[in-house]
C-alpha positions as CSV (number, residue, x, y, z in Angstrom):
1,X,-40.9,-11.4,-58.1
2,X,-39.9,-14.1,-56.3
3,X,-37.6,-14.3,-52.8
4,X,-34.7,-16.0,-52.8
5,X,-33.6,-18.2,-49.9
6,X,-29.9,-19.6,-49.6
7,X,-29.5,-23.2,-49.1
8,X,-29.0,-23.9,-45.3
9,X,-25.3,-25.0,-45.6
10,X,-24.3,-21.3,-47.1
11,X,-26.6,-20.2,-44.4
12,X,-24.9,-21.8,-41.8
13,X,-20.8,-21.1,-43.1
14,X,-22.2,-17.1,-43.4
15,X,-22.5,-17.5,-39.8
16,X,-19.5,-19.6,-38.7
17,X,-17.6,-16.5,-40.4
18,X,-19.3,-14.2,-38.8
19,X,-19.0,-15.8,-34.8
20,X,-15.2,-16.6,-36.0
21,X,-14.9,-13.1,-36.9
22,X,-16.2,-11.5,-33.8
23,X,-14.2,-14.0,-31.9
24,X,-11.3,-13.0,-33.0
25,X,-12.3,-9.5,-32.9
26,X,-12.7,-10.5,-29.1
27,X,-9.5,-11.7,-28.6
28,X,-7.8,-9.0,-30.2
29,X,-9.4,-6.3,-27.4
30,X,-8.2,-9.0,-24.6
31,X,-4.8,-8.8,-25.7
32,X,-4.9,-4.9,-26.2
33,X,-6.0,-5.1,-22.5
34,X,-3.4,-7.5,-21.4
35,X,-0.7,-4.9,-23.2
36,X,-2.4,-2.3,-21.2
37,X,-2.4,-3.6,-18.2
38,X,1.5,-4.9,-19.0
39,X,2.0,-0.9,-19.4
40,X,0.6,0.1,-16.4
41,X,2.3,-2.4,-14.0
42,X,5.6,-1.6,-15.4
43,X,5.2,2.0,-14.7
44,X,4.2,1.2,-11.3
45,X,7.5,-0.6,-11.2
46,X,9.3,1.9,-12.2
47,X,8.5,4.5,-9.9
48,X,9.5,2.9,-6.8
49,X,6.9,5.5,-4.6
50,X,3.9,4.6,-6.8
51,X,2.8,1.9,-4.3
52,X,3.2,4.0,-1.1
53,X,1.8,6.5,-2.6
54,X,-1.1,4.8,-3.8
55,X,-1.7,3.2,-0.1
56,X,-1.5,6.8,0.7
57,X,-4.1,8.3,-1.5
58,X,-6.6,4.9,-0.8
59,X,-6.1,5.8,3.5
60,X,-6.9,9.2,2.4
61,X,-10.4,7.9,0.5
62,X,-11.0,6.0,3.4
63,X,-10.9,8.5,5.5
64,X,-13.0,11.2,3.6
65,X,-15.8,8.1,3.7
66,X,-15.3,8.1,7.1
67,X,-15.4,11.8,7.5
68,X,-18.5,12.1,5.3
69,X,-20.6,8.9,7.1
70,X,-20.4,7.0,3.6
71,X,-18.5,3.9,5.5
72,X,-20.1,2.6,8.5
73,X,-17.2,0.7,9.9
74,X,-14.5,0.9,12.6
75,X,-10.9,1.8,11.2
76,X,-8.2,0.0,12.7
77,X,-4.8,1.0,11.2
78,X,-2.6,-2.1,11.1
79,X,0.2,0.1,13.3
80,X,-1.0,2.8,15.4
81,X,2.2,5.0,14.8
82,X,0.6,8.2,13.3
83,X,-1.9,7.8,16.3
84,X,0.4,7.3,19.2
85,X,3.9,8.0,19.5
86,X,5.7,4.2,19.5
87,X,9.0,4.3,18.7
């Protein structure tokens, strides 16, 4: 029994399809993620509370960091109205 060997050129266009084919396959997940993220930044639009609320819930992380000794960093809040009573 003898092995057979391809001849380099079919060799070579096997694998040209095969790169083309994951490339595309590669482009198709980008675009999936680009609809995705389309998605998500339109329902952020549409709830006009979603980005103080999610400023909210990040000062909150911060400050259970803080609480816990995970951050090592001075807080300063860019206004100090929910420390002292400016009006």
């Amino acid at each position: 029994m003898r092995a057979i060997v391809p001849a380099d050129v079919i060799v070579q266009s096997a694998n040209e399809l095969v790169r083309a084919q994951n490339e595309l396959k590669t482009k198709e997940v980008e675009v999936q993620t680009a609809k995705k993220e389309a998605e998500r930044i339109a329902a952020l639009n549409a709830n006009a509370g979603a980005i103080g609320y999610m400023n909210a819930m990040a000062n909150l992380k911060i400050a259970e960091g803080v609480a816990s000794g995970k951050v090592h960093t001075i807080v300063v809040p860019y206004d100090f109205k929910g420390i002292v009573n400016a009006k």
